[in-house]
KEKE-3310 file (N, C-alpha, C; in steps of 0.2 Angstrom, whole numbers, plus 5000, padded with zeros to 4 digits):
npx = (5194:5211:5216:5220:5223:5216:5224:5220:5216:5226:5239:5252:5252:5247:5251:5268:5266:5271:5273:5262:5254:5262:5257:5243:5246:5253:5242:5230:5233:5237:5223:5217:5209:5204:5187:5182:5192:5201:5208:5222:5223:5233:5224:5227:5236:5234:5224:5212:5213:5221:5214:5204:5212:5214:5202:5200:5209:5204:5192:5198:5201:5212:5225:5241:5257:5255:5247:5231:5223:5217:5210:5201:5182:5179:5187:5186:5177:5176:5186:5182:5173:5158:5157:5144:5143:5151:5153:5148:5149:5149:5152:5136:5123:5109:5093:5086:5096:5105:5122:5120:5110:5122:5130:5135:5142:5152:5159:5164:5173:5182:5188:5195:5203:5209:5212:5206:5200:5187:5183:5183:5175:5163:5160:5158:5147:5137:5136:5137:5136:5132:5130:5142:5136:5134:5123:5107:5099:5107:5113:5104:5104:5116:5115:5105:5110:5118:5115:5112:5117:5132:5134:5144:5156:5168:5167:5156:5157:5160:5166:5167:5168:5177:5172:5172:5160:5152:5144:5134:5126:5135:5131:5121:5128:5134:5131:5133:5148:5153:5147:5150:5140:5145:5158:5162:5167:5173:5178:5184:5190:5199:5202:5203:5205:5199:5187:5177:5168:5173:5170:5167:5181:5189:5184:5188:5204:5218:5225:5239:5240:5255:5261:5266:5282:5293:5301:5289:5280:5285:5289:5275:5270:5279:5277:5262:5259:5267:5278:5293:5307:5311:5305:5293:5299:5300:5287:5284:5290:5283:5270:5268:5266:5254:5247:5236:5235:5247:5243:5233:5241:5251:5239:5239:5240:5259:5269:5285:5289:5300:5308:5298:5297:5310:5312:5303:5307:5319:5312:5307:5319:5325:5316:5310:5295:5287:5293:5288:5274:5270:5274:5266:5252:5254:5255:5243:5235:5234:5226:5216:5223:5236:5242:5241:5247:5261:5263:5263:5275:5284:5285:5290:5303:5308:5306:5318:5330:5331:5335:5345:5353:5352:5362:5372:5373:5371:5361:5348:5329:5331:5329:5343:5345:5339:5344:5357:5353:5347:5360:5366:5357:5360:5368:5360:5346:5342:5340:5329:5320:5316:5306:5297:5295:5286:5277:5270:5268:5259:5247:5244:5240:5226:5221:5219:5211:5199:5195:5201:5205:5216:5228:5230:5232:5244:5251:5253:5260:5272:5278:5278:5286:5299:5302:5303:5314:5323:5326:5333:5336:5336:5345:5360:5362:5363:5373)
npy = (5060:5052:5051:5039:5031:5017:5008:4992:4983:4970:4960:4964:4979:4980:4989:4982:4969:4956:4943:4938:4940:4929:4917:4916:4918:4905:4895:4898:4892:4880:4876:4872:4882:4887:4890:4900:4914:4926:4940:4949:4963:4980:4994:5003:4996:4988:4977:4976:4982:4971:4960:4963:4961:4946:4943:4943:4937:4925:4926:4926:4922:4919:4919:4923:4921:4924:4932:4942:4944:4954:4956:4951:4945:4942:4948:4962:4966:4963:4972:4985:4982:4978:4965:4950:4940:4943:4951:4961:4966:4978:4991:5000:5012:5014:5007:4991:4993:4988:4984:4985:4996:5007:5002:5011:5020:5012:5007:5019:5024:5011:5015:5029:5027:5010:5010:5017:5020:5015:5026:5038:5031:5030:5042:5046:5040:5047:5046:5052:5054:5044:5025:5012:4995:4980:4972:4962:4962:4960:4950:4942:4943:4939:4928:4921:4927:4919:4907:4905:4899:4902:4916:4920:4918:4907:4906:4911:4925:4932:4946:4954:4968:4972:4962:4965:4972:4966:4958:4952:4947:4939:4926:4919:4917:4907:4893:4893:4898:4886:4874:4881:4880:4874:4880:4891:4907:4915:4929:4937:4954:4960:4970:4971:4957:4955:4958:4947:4937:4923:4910:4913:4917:4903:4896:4901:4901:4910:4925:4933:4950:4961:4975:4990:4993:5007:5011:5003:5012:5023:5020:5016:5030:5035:5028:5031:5044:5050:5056:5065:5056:5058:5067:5058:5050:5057:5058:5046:5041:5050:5040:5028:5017:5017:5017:5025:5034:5040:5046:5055:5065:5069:5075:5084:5105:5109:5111:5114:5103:5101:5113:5121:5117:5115:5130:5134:5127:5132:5147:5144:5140:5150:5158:5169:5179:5188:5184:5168:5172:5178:5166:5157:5164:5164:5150:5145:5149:5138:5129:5112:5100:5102:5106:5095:5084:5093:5090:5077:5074:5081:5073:5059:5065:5066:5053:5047:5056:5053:5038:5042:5048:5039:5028:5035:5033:5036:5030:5034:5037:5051:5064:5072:5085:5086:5077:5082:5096:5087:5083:5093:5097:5087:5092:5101:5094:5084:5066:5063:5074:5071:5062:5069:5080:5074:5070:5082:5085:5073:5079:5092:5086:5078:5091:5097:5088:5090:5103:5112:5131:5138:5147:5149:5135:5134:5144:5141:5130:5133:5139:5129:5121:5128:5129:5116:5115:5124:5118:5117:5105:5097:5102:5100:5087:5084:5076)
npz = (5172:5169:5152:5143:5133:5123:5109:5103:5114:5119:5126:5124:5126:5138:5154:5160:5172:5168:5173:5174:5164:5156:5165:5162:5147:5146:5151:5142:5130:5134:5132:5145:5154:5170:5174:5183:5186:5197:5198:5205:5213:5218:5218:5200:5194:5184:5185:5178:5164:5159:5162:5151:5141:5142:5139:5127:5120:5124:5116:5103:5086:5079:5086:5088:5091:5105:5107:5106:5087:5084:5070:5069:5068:5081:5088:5083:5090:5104:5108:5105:5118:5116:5112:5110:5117:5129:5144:5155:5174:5187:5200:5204:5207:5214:5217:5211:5201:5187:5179:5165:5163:5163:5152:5139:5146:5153:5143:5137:5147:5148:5135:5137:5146:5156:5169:5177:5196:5208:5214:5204:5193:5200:5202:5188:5186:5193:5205:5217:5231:5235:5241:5231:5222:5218:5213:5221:5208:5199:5201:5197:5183:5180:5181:5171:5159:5157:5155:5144:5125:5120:5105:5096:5099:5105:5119:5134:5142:5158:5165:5179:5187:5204:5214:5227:5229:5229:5241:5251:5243:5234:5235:5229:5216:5217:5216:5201:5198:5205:5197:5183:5165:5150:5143:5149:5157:5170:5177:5188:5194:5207:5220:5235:5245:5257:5258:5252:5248:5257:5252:5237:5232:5235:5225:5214:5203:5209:5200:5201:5203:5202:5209:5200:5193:5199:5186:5175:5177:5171:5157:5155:5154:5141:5132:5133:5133:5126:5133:5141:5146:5159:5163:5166:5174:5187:5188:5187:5201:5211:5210:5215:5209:5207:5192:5186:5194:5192:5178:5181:5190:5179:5170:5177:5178:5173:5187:5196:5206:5215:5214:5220:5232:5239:5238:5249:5258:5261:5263:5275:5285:5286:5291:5289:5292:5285:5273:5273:5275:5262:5253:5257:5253:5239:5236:5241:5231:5222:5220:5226:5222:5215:5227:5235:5227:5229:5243:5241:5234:5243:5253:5244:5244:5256:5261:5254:5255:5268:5265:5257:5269:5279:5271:5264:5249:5233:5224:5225:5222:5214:5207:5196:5199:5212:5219:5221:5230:5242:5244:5251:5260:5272:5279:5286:5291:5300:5309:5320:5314:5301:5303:5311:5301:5289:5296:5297:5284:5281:5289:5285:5271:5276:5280:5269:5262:5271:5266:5273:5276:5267:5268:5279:5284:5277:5281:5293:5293:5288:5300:5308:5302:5301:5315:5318:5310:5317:5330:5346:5349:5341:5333:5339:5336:5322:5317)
capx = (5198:5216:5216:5227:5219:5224:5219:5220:5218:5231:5245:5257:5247:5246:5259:5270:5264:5275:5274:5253:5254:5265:5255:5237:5245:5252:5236:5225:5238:5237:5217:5214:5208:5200:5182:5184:5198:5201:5214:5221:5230:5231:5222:5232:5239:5231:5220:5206:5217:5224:5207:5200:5216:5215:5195:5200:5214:5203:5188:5200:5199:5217:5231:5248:5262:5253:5244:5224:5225:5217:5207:5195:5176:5178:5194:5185:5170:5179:5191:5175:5167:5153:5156:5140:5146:5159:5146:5149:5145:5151:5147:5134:5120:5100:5089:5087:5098:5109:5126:5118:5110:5130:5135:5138:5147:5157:5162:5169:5178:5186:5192:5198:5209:5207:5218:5202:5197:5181:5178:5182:5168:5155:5157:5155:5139:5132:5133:5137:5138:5128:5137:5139:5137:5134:5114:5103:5094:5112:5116:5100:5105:5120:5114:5101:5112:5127:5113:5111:5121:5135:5132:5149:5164:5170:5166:5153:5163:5157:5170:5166:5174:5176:5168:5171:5154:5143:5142:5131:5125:5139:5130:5120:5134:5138:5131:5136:5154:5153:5147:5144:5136:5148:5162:5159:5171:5172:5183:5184:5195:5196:5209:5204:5204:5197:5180:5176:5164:5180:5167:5169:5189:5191:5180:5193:5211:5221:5230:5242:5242:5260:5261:5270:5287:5294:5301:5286:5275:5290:5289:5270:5269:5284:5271:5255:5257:5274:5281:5301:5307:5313:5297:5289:5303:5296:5278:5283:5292:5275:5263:5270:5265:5247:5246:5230:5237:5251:5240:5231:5248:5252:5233:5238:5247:5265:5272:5290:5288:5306:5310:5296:5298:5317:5310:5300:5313:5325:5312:5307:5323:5328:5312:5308:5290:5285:5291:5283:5267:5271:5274:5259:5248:5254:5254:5235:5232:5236:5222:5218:5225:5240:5243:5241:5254:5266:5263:5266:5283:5288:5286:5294:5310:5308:5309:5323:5333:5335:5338:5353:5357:5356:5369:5376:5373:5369:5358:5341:5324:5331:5333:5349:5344:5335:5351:5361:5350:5347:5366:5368:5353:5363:5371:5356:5340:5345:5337:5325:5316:5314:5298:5293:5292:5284:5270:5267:5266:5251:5243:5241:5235:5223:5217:5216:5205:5194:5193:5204:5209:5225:5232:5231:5235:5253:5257:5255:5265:5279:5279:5281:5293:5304:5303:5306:5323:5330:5324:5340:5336:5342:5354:5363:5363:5364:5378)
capy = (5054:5054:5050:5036:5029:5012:5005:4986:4980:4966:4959:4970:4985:4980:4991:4978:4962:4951:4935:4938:4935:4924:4914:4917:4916:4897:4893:4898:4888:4873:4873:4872:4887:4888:4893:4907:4917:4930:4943:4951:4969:4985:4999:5007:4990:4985:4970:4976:4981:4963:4954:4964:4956:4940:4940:4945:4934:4920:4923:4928:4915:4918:4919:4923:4924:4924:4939:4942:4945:4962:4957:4944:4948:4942:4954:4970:4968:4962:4976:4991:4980:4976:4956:4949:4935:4946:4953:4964:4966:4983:4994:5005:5014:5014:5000:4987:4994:4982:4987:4987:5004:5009:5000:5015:5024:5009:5007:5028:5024:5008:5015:5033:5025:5006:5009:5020:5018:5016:5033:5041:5028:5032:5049:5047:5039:5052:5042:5059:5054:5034:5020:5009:4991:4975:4968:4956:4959:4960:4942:4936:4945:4936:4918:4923:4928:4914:4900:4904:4896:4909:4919:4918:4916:4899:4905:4915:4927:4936:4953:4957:4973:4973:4959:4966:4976:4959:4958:4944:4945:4933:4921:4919:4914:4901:4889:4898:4897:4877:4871:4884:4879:4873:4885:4898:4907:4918:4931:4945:4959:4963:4975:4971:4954:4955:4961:4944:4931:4915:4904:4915:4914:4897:4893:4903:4901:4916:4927:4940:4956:4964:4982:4992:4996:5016:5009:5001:5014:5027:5017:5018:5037:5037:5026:5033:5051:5054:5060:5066:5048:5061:5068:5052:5044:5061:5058:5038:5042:5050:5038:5022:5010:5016:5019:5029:5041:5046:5049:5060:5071:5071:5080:5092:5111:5109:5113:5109:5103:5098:5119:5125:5113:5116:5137:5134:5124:5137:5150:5143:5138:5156:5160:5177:5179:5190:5177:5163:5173:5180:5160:5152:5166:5162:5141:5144:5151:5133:5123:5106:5094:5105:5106:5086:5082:5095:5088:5071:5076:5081:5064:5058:5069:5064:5047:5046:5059:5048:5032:5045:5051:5032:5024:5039:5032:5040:5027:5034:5037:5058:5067:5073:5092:5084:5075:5088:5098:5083:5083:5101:5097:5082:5095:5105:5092:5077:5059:5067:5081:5070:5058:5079:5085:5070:5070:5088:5085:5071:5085:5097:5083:5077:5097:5101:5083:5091:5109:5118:5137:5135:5152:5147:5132:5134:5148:5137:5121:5136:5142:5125:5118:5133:5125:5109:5115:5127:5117:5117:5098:5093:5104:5097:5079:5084:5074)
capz = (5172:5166:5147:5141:5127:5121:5103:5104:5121:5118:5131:5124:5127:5147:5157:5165:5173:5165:5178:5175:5157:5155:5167:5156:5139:5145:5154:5138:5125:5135:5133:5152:5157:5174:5173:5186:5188:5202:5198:5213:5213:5221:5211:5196:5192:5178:5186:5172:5159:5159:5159:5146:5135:5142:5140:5121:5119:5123:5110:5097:5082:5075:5090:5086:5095:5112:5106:5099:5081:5083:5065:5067:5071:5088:5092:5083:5095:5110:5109:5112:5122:5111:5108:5113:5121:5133:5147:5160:5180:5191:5205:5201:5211:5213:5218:5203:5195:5184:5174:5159:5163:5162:5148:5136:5149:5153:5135:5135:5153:5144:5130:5140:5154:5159:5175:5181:5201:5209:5215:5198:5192:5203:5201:5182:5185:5195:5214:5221:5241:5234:5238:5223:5226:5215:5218:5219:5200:5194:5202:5193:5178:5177:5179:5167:5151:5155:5153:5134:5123:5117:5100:5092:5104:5108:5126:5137:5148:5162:5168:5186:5192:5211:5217:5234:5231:5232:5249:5255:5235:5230:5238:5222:5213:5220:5210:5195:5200:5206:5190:5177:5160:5147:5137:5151:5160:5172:5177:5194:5196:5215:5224:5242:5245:5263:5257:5245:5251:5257:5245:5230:5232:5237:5219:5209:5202:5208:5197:5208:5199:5205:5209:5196:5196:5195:5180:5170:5176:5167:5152:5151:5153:5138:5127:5130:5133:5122:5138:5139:5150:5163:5168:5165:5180:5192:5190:5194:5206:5215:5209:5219:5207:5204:5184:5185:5200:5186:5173:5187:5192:5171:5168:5181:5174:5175:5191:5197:5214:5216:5217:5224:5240:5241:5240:5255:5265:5263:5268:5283:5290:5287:5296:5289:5294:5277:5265:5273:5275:5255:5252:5259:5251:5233:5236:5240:5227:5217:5221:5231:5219:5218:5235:5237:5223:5234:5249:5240:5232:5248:5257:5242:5244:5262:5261:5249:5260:5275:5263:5257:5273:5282:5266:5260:5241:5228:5221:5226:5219:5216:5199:5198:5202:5219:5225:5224:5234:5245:5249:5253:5267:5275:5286:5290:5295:5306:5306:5321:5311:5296:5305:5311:5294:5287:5301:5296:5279:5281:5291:5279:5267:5279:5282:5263:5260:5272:5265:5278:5275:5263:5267:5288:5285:5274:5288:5300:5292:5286:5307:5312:5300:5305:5323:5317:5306:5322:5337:5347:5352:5335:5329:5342:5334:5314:5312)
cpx = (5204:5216:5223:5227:5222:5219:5218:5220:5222:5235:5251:5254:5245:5251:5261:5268:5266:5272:5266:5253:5257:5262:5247:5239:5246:5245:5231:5228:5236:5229:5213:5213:5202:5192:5180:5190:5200:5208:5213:5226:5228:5226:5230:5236:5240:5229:5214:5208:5219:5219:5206:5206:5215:5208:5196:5202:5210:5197:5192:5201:5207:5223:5234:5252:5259:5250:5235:5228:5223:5212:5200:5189:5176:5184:5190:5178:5174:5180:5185:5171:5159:5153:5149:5141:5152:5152:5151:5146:5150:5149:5143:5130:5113:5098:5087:5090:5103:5116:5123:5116:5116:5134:5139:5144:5152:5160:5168:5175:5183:5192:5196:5205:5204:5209:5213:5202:5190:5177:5176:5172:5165:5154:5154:5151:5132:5130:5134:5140:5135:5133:5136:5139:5134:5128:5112:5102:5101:5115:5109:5099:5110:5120:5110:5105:5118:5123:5112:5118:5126:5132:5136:5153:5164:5166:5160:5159:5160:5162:5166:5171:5173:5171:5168:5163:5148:5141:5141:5127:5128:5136:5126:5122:5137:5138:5135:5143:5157:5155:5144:5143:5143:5150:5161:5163:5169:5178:5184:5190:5194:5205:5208:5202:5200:5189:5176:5174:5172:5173:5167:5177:5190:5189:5187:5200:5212:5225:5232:5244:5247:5257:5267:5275:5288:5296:5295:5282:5279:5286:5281:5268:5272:5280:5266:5255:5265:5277:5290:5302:5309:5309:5292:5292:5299:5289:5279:5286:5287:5269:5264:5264:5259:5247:5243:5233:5244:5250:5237:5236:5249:5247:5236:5244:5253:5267:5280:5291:5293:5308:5307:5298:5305:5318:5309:5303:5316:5321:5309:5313:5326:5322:5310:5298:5285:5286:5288:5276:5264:5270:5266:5252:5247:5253:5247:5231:5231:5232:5225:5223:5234:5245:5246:5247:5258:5268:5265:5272:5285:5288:5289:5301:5311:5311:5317:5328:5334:5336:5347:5356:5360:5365:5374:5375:5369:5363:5349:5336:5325:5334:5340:5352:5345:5341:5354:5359:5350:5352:5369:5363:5355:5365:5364:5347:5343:5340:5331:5322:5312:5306:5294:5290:5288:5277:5267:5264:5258:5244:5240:5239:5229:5217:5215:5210:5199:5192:5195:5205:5215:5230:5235:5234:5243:5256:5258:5260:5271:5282:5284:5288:5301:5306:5307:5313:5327:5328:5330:5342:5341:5346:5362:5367:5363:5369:5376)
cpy = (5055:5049:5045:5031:5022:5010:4998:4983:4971:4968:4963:4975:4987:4982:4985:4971:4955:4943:4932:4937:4931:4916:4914:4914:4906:4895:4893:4894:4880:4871:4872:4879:4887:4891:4900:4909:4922:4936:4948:4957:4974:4992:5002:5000:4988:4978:4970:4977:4974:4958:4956:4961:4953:4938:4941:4941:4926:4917:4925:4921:4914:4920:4918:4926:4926:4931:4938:4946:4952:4963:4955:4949:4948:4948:4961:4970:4966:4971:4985:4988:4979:4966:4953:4942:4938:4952:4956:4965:4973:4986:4999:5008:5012:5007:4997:4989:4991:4987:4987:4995:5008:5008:5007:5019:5020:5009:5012:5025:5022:5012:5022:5031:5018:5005:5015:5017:5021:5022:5038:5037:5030:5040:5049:5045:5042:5052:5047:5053:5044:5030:5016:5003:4988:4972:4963:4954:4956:4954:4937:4937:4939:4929:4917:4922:4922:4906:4899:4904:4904:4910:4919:4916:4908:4898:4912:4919:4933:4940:4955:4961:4973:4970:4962:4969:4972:4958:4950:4941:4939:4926:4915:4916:4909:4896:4890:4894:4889:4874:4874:4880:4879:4879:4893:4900:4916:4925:4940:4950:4960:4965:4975:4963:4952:4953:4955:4940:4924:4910:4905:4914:4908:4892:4893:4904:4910:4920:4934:4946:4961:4972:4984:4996:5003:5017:5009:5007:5021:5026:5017:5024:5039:5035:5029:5039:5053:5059:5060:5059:5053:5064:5064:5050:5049:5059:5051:5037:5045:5043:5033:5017:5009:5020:5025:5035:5045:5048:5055:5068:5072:5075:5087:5099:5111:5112:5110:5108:5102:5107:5123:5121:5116:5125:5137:5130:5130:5143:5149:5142:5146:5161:5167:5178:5182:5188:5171:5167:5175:5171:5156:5157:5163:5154:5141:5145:5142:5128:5115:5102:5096:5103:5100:5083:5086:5091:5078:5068:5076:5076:5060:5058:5068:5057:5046:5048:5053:5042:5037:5044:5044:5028:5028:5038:5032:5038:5028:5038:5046:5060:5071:5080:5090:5082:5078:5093:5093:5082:5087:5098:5093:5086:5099:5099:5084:5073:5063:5070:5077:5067:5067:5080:5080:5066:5077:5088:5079:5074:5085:5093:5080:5083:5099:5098:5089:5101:5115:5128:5138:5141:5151:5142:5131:5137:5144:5132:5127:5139:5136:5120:5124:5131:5118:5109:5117:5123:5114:5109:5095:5094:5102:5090:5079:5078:5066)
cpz = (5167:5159:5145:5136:5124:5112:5103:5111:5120:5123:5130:5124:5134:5149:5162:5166:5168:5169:5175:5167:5153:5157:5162:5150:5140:5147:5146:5131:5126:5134:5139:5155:5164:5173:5176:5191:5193:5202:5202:5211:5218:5216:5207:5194:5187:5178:5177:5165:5156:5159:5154:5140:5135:5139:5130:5116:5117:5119:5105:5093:5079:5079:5085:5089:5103:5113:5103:5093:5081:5076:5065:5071:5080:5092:5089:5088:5102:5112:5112:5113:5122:5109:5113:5118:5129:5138:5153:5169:5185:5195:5201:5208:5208:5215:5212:5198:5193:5180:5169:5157:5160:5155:5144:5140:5152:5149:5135:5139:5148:5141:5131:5144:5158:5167:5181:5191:5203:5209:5208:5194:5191:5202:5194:5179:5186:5204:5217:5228:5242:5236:5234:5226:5218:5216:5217:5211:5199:5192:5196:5186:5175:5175:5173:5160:5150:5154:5148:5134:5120:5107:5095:5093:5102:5117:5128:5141:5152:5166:5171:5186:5198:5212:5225:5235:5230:5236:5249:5248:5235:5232:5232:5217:5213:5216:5204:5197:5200:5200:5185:5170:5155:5143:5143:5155:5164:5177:5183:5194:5203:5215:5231:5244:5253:5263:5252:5250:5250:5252:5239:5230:5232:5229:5214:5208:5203:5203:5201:5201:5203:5205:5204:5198:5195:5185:5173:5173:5172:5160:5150:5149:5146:5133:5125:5130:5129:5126:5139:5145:5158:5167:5170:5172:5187:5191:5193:5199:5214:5215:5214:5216:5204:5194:5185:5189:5195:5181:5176:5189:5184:5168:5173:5177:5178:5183:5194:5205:5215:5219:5220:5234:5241:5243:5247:5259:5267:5267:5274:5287:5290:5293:5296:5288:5287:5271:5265:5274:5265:5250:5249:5255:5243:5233:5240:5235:5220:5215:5224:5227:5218:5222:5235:5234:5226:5237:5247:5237:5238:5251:5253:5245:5251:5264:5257:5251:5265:5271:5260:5262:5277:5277:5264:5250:5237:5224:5223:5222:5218:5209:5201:5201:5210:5222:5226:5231:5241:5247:5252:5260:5273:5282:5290:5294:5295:5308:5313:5318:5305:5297:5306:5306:5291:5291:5299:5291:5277:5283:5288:5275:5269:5282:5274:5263:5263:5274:5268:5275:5274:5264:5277:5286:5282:5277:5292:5298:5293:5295:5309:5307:5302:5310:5321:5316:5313:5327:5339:5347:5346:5333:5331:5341:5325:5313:5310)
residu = (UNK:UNK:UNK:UNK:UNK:UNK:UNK:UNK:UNK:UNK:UNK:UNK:UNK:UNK:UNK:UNK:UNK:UNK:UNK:UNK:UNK:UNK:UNK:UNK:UNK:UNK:UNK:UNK:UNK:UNK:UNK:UNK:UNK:UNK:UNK:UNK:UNK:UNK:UNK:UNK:UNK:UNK:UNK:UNK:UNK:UNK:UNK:UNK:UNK:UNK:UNK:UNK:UNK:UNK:UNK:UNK:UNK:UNK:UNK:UNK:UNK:UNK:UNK:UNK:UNK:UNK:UNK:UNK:UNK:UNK:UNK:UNK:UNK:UNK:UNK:UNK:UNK:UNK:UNK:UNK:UNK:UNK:UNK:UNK:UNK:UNK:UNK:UNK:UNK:UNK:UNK:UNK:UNK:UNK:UNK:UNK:UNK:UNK:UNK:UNK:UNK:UNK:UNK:UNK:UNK:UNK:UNK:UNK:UNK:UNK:UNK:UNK:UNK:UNK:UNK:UNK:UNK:UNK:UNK:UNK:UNK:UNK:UNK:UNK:UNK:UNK:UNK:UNK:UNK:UNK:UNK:UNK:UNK:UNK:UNK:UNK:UNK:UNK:UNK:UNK:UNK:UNK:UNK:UNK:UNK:UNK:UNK:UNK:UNK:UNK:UNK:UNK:UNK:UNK:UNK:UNK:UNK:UNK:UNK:UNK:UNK:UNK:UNK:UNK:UNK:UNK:UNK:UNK:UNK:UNK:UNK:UNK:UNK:UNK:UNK:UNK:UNK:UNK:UNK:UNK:UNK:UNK:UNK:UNK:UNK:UNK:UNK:UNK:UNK:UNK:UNK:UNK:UNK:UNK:UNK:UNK:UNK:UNK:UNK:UNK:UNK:UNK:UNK:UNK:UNK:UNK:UNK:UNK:UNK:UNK:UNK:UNK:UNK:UNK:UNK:UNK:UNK:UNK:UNK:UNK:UNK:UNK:UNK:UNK:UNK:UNK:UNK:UNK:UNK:UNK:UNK:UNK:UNK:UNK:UNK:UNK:UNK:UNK:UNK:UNK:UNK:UNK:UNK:UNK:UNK:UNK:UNK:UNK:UNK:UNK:UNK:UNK:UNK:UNK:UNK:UNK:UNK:UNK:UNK:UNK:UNK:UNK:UNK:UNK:UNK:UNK:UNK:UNK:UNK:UNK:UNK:UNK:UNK:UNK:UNK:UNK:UNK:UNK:UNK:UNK:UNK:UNK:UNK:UNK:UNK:UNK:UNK:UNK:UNK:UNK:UNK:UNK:UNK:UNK:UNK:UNK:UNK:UNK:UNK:UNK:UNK:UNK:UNK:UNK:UNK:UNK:UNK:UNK:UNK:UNK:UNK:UNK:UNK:UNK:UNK:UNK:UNK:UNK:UNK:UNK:UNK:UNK:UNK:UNK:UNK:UNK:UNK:UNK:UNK:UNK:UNK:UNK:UNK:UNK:UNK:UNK:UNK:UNK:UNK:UNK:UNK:UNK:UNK:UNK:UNK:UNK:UNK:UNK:UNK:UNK:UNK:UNK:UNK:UNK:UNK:UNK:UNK:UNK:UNK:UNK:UNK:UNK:UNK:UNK:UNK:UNK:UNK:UNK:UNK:UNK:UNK:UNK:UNK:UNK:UNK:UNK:UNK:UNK:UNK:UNK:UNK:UNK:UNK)
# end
């Protein structure tokens, strides 16, 4: 998992989501807080990040400034996920097996990278090939610990990760939810809201967890990893909004995808048969993940390209190397080619996923993007 370490889970500590804590802190100020809340994101967002403040905010004993205090008993246990009042529920695997089992290795996760997703998880539970899921004990876990009186808090609180993995579970809940038991609050992270029983929704106040900008996901790379702002804007520039996925490209060994790609243009279009076969032997050697962030730059540099080439204006998501480049290609690949190449390039990420031969399959992309560049049909219409 990609390390991003926080110390205080506090509202300034969460990348972005301004509209979502503004909304929270007045909610929690005024004294009316919903019993259960539903924060809605895509992964990488900071749905859990932002509960674990808000769930912290709201046993903290000494608020200030629309912040937990960071001192009080309730904030030094919240914060590693030890307050005994602050209760957990997540996917896990095995039959009757409840999160508790987990808790230690939810704790580590926590406190590594709150901006985790499922798959990482479940791997780092051991699910291998398991699906993970939410069960029955867990449901009767939960009504069980939220009917005792809380321990220090002011509030019981129960952090669901991905309710989606209840199924027909949630059903359990229901009650729960309706009318739970004085001081007690209850609080879902979900990212697919499809998959959520309509009677657990319809219970809970929404909170819309935006997708993060190129920007703030910049500025948390610059924070948390004392990243130069300039490589921080290229990795956000990949991630599209997902935190965790540029924490993910940031762990990998530097590569500059900007010149190797613009390499590999120039020699396919030149089409010399011995440096793309010399190409594709070296760029196998790189590894899948590699490969994937390539291929993911490149659809970048592809999109942003036709937003050039449609406006002509400068103003696009390209380091200032990249545009350059990008306006020298204006004359050589024409709005035709561009969907081509950007079909090719899902391919290949669709043949690495599933294990292809990286030394065939790079020949093969470097052959047919050659075709793509010279094919008489387009040269015809570059302009």
């Amino acid at each position: 998992m990609g390390q991003c370490s926080h110390e205080t889970m506090n509202f300034s500590n969460v990348i972005g989501q301004r509209p979502a804590k503004a909304f929270l802190r007045k909610m929690a100020e005024s004294g009316c807080i919903p019993h259960a809340l539903m924060f809605l994101g895509t992964p990488g967002s900071g749905g859990l990040a932002l509960a674990l403040a808000f769930a912290q905010y709201a046993l903290c004993e000494n608020k200030a400034e629309g912040e937990p205090c960071g001192k009080c008993s309730n904030c030094l246990k919240a914060e590693k996920s030890v307050h005994p009042d602050l209760h957990f529920a997540f996917p896990v695997v095995g039959t009757n097996v409840t999160s508790d089992t987990f808790l230690p290795e939810w704790r580590k996760a926590l406190e590594e990278n709150p901006y985790f997703e499922v798959n990482q998880w479940l791997q780092r539970i051991g699910a291998e090939n398991k699906q993970g899921n939410i069960n029955k004990e867990e449901c009767v876990q939960i009504v069980k610990k939220l009917s005792l009186k809380a321990f220090e808090g002011r509030y019981k609180i129960l952090l669901m990760w991905l309710p989606e993995y209840l199924g027909k579970e949630g059903n359990r809940l229901l009650k729960l939810i309706e009318e739970p038991p004085d001081d007690t609050l209850l609080i879902f992270v979900a990212e697919n809201q499809e998959l959520i029983l309509n009677t657990i929704l319809s219970r809970c106040q929404l909170v819309k967890i935006d997708r993060l900008t190129n920007e703030e996901v910049q500025q948390g790379l610059v924070d948390l990893k004392n990243m130069p702002a300039n490589k921080a804007m290229a990795i956000a520039n990949l991630s599209d909004g997902d935190f965790n996925e540029a924490l993910k490209i940031a762990a990998q060994p530097e590569n500059d995808n900007s010149a190797l790609f613009l390499d590999w243009l120039r020699k396919c279009y030149k089409g010399n048969g011995v440096e793309m076969a010399s190409w594709s032997e070296q760029f196998a050697g790189l590894g899948r993940e590699n490969q994937k962030q390539f291929l993911q730059y490149g659809l970048h540099f592809m999109r942003e390209y036709m937003a050039l080439k449609m406006t002509g204006r400068k103003d696009v998501r390209l380091l200032a190397n990249e545009l350059a480049s990008a306006q020298n290609l204006t004359k050589i690949i024409g709005f035709g080619q561009i969907g081509r190449i950007a079909a090719l390039f899902n391919d290949c990420a669709y043949f690495i996923e599933r294990n292809a031969n990286q030394k065939i399959l790079f020949l093969d992309a470097s052959i047919q993007l050659n075709k793509i560049l010279r094919d008489p049909q387009f040269e015809a219409r570059k302009q």
